[in-house]
Structures are given as structure tokens and as C-alpha cells.
Backbone as a ProteinNet text record, in pm:
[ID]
protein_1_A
[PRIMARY]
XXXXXXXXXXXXXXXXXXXXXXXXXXXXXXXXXXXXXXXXXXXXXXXXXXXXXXXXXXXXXXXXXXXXXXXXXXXXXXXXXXXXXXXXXXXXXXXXXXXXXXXX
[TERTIARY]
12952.7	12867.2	12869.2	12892.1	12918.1	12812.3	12759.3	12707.4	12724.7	12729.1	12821.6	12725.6	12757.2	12688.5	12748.4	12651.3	12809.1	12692.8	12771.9	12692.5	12791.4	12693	12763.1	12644.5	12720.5	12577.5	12598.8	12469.8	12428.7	12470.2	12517.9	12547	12489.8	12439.7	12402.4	12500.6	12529.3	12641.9	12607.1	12504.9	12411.7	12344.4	12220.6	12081.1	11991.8	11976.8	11886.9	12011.4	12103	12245.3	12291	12270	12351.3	12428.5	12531.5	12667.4	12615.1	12692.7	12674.1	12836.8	12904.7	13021.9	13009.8	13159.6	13186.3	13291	13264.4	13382.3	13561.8	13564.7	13685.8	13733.8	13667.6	13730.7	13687	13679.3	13653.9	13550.4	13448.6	13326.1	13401	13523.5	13549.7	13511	13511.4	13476.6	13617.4	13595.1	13689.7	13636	13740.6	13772	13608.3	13596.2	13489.3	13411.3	13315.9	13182.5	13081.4	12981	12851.9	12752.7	12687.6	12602	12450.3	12385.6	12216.2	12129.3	12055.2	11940.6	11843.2	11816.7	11726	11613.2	11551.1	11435.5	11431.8	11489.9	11555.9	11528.5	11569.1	11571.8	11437	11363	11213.6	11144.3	11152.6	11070.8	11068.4	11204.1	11229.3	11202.1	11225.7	11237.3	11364.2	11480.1	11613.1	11650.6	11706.6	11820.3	11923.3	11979.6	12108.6	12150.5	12242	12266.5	12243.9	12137.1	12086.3	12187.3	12179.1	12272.2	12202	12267	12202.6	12273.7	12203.9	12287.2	12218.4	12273.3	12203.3	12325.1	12238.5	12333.7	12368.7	12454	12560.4	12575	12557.1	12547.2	12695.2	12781.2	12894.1	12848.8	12884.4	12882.1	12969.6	13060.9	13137	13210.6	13270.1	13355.8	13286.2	13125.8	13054.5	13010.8	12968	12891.5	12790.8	12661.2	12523.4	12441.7	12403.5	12332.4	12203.7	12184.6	12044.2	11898.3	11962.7	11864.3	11887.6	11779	11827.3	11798.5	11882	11775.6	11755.4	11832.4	11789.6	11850.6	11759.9	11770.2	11773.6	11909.6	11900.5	11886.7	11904.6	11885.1	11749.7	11615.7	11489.8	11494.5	11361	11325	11307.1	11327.2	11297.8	11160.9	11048.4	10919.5	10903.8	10967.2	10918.4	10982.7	11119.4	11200.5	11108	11027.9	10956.9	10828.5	10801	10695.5	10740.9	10876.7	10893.4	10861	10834	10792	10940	10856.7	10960.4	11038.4	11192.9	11231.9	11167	11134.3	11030.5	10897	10831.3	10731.5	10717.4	10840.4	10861.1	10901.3	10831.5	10827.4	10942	10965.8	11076.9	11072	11116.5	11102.1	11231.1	11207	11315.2	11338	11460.2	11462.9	11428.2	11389.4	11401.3	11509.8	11567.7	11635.9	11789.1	11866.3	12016.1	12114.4	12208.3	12310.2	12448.1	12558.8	12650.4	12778.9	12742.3	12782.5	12996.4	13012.5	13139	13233.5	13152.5	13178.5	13294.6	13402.8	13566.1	13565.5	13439.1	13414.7	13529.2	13533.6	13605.1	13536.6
2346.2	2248.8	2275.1	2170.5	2180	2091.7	2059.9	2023.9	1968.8	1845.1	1787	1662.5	1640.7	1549.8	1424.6	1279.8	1154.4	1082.3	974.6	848.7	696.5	587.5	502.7	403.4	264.8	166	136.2	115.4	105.5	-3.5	-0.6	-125.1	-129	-251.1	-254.4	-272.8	-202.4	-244	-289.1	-272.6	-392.3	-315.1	-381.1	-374.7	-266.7	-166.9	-50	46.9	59	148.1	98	208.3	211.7	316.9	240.7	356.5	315.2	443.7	480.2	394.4	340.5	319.2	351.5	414	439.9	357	454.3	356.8	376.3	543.1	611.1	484.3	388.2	336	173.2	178.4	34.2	-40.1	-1.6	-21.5	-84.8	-74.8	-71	24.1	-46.5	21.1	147.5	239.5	339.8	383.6	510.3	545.7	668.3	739	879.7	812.5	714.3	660.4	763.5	770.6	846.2	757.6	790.1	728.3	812.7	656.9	715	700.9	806.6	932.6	769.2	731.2	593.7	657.3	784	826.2	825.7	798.4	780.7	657.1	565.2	392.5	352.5	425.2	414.6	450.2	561.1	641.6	599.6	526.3	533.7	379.2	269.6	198.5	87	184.1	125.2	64.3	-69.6	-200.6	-214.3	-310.4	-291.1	-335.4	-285.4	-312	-187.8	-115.5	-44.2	112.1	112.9	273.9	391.4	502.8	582.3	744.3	825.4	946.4	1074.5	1158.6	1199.5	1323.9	1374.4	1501.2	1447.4	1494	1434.9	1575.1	1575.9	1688.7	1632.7	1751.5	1713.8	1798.8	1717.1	1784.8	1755.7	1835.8	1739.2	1643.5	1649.7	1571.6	1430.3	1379.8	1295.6	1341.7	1223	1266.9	1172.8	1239.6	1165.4	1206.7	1091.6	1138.7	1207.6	1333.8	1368.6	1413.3	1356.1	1319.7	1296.1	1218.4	1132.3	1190.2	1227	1250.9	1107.5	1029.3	878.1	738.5	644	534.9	423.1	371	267.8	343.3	449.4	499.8	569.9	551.3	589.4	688.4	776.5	893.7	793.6	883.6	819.8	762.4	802.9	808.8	691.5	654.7	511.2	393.9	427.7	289.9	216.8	281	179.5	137.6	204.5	100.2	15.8	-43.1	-166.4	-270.1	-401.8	-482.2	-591	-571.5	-712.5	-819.1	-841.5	-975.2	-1078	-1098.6	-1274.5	-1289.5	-1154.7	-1178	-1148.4	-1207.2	-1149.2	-1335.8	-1328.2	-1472.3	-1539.7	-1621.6	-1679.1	-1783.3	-1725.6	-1801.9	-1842.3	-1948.3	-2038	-2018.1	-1936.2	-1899	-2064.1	-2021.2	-2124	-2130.9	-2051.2	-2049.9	-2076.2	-2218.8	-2221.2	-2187.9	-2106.5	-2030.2	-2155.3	-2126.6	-2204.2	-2118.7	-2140.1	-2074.9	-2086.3	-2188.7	-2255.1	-2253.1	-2176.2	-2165.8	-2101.6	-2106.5	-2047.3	-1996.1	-1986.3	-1903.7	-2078.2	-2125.8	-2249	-2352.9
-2866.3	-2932.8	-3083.5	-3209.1	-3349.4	-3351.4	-3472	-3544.6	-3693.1	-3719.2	-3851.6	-3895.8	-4027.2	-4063.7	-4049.9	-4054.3	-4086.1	-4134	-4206.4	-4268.7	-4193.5	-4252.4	-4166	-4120.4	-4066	-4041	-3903.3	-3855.8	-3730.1	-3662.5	-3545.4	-3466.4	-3318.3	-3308.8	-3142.8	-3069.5	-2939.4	-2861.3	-2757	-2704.1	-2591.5	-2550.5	-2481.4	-2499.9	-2563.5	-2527.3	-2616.3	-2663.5	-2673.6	-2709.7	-2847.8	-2906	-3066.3	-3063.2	-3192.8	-3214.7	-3411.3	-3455.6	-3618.9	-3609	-3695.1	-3776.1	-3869.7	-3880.8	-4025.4	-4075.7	-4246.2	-4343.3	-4300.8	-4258.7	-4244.2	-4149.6	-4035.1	-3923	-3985.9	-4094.8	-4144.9	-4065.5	-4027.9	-3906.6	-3791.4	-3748.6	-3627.4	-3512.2	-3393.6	-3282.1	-3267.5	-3227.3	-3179.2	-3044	-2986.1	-2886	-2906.3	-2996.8	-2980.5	-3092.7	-3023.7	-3152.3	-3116	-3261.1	-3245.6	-3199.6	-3081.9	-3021	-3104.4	-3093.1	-3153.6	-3085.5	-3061	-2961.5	-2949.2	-2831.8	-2828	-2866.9	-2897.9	-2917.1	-3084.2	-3175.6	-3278.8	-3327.2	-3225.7	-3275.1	-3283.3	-3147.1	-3153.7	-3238.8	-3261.6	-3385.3	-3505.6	-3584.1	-3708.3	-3705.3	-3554.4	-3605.8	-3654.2	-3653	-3696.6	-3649.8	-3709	-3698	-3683.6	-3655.9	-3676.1	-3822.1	-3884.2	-4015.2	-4097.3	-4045.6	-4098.4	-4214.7	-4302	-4314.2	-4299.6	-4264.9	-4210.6	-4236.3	-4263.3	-4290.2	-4216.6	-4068	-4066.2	-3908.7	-3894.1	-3807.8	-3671.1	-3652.9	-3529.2	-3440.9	-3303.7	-3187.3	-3135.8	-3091.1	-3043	-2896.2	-2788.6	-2634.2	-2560.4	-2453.6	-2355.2	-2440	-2540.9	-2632.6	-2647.1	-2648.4	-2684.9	-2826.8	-2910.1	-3079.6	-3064.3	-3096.8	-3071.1	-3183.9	-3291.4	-3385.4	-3327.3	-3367.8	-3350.8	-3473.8	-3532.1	-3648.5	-3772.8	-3853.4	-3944.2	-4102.4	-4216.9	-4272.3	-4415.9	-4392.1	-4448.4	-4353.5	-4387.5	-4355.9	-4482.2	-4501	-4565.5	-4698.5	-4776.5	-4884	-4854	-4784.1	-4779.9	-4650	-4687.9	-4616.9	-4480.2	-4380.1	-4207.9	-4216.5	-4286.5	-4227.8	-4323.5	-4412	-4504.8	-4462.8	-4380.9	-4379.9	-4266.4	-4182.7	-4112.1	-4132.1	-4236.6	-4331.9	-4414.5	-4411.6	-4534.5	-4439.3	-4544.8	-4493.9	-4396.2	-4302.3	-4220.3	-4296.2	-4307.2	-4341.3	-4345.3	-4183.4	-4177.9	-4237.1	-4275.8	-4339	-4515	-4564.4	-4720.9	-4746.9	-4895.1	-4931.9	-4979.5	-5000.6	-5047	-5180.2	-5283	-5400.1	-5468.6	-5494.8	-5545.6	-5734.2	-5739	-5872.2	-5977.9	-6118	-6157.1	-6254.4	-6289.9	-6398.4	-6249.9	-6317.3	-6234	-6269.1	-6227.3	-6204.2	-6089.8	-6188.1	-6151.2	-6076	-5937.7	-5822.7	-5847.9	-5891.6	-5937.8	-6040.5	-6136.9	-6269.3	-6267	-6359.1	-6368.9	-6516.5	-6567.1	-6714.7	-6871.6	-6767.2	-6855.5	-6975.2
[MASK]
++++++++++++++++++++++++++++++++++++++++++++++++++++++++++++++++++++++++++++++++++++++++++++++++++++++++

């Protein structure tokens, strides 16, 4: 049993089961993904999308993050106090920006 660090963003692979991707595999799926501890997803909270940097348990040639020490750039214990997507407002800049522009 080793112990190693990895970074990398979270993906759901169906129903309560997450794997970490990394950059090295261009967030493709591979053959030996790090699976994340469901006691983990609960606790912290984490999404999918999410980035995440945090220690990886190797067993029986499986890699299972077993703990985190950021989420998303933020400490574990804050990323699940930000506020929800659906409940953050939405304001319509006023100043317009030309999505098209060729600097011409």
C-alpha cells in the first residue's frame, strides 16, 4: 500500500461513484482511475466539475482518493459553504462587449 498525491476534476460515472481525472490523460477515462471515498462526496459535498487536490490510497492495484486537502482552489470545510449556482443572481452587464469583434 503507497500513498501519493494527485490533482484533477471530478467526474460522475453513475449513480453515487466518482473517479478524479487528470490532465496527464487529457480527462479521459483510463484503464487504473482514482476512485473517490463516497464518504468524501458526502462530507465535502463535491460535484462533478469540481477540482480537487488531495491523497490517493493505492490497494490490490485500485487508487482511491482518501482525502482532500482542496476543493476547487478552497479548504474542504468552505467549498461546501459556497453558495449554490441556482441560488446566485443573475445580472445583466450594462456596459456591451462585442462578442464578434476582429479588432478591425
Amino acid at each position: 500500500m503507497s500513498v501519493d498525491v494527485t490533482s484533477g476534476v471530478v467526474k460522475r460515472v453513475s449513480g453515487n461513484r466518482y473517479v478524479v481525472r487528470t490532465v496527464e490523460r487529457s480527462y479521459q477515462r483510463g484503464a487504473a482511475e482514482v476512485m473517490v471515498a463516497p464518504e468524501l462526496v458526502r462530507r465535502f459535498s463535491i460535484v462533478e466539475g469540481a477540482g480537487v487536490v488531495g491523497e490517493l490510497e493505492r490497494k490490490k492495484g485500485r487508487a482511491t482518493l482518501v482525502s482532500i486537502e482542496s476543493i476547487g482552489g478552497m479548504k474542504p470545510e468552505d467549498f461546501g459553504k459556497r453558495p449554490r449556482f441556482r441560488d446566485l443572481v443573475v445580472i445583466d452587464p450594462e456596459q456591451r462587449f462585442d462578442l464578434g469583434g476582429c479588432g478591425y
